[in-house]
C-alpha positions in Angstrom: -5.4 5.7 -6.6 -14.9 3.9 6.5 -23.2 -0.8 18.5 -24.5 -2.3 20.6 -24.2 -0.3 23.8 -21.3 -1.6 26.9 -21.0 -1.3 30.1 -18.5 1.7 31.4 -15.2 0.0 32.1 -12.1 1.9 32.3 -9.8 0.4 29.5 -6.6 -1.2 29.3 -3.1 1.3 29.6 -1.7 -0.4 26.5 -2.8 -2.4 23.4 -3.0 -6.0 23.6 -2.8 -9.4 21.2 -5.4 -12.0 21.2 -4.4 -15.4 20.0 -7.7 -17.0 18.0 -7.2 -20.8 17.8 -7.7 -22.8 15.1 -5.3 -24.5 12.4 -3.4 -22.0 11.7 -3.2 -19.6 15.1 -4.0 -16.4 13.9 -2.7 -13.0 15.9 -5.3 -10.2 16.6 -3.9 -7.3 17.4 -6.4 -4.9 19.8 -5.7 -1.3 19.3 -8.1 1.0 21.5 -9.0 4.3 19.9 -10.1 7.2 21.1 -11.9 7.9 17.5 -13.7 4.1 17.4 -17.4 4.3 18.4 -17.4 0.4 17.2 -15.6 -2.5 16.9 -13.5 -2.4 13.6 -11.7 -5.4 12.4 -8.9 -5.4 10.0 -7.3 -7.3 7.7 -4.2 -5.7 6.5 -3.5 -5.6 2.4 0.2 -5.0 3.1 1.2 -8.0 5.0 -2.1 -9.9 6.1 -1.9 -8.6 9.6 -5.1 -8.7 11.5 -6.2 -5.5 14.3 -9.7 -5.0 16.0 -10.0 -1.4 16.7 -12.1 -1.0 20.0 -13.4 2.3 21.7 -12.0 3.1 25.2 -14.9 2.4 26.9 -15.5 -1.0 25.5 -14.9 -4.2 27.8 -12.0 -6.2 26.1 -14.9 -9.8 26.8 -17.2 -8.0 23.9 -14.3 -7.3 21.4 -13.0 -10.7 22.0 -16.8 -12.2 21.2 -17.3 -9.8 18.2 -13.8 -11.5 16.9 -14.8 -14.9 17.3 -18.6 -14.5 16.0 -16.5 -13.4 13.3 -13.9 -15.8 12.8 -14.9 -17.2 9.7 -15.3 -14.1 8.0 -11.7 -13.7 8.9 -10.3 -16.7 7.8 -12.0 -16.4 4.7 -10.2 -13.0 4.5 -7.2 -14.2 5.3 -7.1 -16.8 3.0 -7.5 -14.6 -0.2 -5.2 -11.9 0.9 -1.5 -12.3 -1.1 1.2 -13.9 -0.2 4.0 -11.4 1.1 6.8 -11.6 -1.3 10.2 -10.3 -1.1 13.1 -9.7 -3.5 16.0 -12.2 -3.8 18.5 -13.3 -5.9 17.2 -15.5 -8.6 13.6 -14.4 -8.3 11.1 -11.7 -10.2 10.1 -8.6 -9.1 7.5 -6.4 -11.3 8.6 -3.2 -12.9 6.4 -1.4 -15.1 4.5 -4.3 -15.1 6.7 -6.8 -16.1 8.4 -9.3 -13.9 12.2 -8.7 -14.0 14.9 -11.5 -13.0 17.0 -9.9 -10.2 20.4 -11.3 -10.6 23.7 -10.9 -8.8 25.6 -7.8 -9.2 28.5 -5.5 -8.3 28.7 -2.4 -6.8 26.4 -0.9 -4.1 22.8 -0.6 -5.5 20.7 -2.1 -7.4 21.0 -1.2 -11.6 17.9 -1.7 -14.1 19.1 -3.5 -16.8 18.3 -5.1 -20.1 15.6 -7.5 -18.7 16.6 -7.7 -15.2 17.8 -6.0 -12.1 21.5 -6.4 -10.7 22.1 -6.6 -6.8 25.2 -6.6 -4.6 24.5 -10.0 -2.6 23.9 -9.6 1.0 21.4 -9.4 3.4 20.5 -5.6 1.8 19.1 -7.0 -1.5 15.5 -5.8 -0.4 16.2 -2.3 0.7 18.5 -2.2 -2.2 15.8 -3.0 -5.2 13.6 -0.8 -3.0 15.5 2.3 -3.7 15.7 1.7 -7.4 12.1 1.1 -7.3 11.8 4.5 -5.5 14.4 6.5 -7.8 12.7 5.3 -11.0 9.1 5.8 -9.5 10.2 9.5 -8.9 11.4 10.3 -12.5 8.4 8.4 -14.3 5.6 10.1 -12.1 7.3 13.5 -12.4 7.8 12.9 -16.2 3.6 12.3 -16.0 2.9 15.0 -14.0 4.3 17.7 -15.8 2.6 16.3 -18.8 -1.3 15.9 -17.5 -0.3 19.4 -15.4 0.7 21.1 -18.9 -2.6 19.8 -20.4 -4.4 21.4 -18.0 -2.9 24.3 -17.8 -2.0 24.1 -14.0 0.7 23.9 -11.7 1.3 21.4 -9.2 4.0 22.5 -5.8 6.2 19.5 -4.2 6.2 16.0 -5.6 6.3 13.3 -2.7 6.7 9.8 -2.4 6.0 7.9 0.1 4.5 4.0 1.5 0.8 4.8 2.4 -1.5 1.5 2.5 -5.0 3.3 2.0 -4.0 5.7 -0.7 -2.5 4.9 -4.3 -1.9 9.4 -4.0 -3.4 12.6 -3.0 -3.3 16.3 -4.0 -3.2 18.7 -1.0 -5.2 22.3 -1.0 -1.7 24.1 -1.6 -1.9 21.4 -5.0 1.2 18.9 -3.7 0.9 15.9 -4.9 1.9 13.0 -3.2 2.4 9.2 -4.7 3.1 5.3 -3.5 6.4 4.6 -5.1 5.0 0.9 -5.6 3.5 2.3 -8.6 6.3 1.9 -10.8 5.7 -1.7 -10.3 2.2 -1.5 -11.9 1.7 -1.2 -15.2 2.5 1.9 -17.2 -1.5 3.0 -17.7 -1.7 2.2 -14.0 0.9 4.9 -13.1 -0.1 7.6 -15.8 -4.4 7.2 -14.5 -3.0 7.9 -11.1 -0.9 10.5 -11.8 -3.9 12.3 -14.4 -6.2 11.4 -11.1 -4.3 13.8 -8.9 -3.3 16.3 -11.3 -7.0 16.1 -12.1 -7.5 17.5 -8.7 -6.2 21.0 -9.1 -8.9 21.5 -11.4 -11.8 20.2 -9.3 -10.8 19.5 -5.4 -13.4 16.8 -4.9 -14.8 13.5 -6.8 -18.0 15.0 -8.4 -18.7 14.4 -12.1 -16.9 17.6 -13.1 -13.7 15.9 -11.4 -14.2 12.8 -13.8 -14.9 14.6 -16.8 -11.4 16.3 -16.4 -10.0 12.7 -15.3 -11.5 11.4 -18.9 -9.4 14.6 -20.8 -6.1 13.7 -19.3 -6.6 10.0 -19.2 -8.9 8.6 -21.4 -10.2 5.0 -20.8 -9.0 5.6 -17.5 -11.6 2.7 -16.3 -9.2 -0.2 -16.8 -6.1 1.0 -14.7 -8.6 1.7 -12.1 -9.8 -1.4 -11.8 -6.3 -3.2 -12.4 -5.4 -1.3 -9.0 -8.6 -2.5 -7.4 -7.9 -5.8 -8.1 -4.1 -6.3 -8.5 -3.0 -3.5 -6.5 -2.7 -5.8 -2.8 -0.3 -7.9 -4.6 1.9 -4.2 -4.7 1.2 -3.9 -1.4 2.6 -7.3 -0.2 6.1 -6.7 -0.9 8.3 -6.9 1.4 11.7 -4.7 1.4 13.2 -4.7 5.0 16.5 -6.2 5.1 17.2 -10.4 5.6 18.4 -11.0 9.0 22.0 -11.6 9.0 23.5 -14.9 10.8 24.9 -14.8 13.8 28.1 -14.1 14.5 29.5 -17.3 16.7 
């Protein structure tokens, strides 16, 4: 797995959200920054949220006409990002690369099985799938790991997992290796290049062509995963897994 000069003005205490019309109404989100030294806008992989970063000096008038000279660049954005999905009862979700039917089950967490997934009903059902996703994501990237680490000969320190949006993994200096869990939804090349990618890096800490020449050892033909995750990997992204809102109680 980065102006035109403004006017002084002092900014704003707290973040604001800008309503562009049009058919739909989209939701800007304006998030000053004390690191921006331009406007920055933002279409968001995960969930098709939309943020214009802004420096603290800026006047909120030229961030709102950056936005709207920009508008259909947006919308064009907007309408190719994916469309959030979330787990239910009765639908698919992708595991290993292969959409499993999640039906009802009993108990209190989810269970891989022959074909499918099996869910206690409830409003839990995403949380649920999403902790199955993360315990099988753990032992298949570990099982990887030790493989492309043995190859090389190294050792890698703590195995993490977490949700990043920019980042499919990473490899610290101390050589701990960090991983999306959405992974295990890709296919299985997809989560052995990324695993061979970061292992790679405790070999060569940087992206220069000995980095890829050890890539190309552990992982050979490691081209098409990477491009499956350039192109496919937003549709990981846009799954949804906090829980359904319950019904009120009358």
């Amino acid at each position: 797995m980065p102006g035109p000069s403004f006017e002084w003005k002092m900014p704003r205490p707290s973040n604001d959200t800008h309503i562009l019309p049009g058919d739909p109404p989209v939701h800007v989100a304006l998030k000053r920054s004390a690191r921006a030294r331009r406007f920055s806008l933002r279409v968001s992989r995960a969930d098709g949220r939309v943020s214009l970063s802004l420096p603290h000096w800026a006047r909120e008038s030229d961030a709102l006409a950056f936005l709207h000279d920009r508008e259909t660049w947006l919308r064009r954005q907007l309408a190719a990002a994916p469309h959030p999905n979330r787990p239910e009862i009765g639908g698919t979700i992708p595991i290993c690369g292969v959409d499993r039917q999640i039906t009802r089950g009993g108990g209190r967490t989810a269970r891989l099985i022959e074909g499918g997934v099996q869910v206690p009903d409830g409003p839990r059902i995403p949380p649920r799938i999403r902790a199955l996703l993360q315990a099988l994501a753990r032992e298949r990237l570990t099982r990887a790991c030790d493989r492309y680490a043995s190859d090389l000969g190294r050792r890698y320190g703590r195995l993490t997992l977490r949700d990043p949006r920019s980042r499919w993994g990473s490899c610290s200096s101390k050589g701990d290796l960090m991983f999306s869990w959405r992974l295990i939804m890709a296919p299985p090349d997809v989560l052995d290049y990324v695993a061979a990618h970061e292992v790679a890096h405790l070999a060569e800490m940087n992206h220069s062509a000995k980095f890829w020449s050890v890539c190309a050892r552990l992982c050979p033909g490691y081209d098409a995963p990477r491009a499956w995750l350039k192109t496919e990997g937003p549709q990981l992204l846009a799954w949804q897994f906090d829980p359904l809102p319950q019904d009120p109680v009358l």
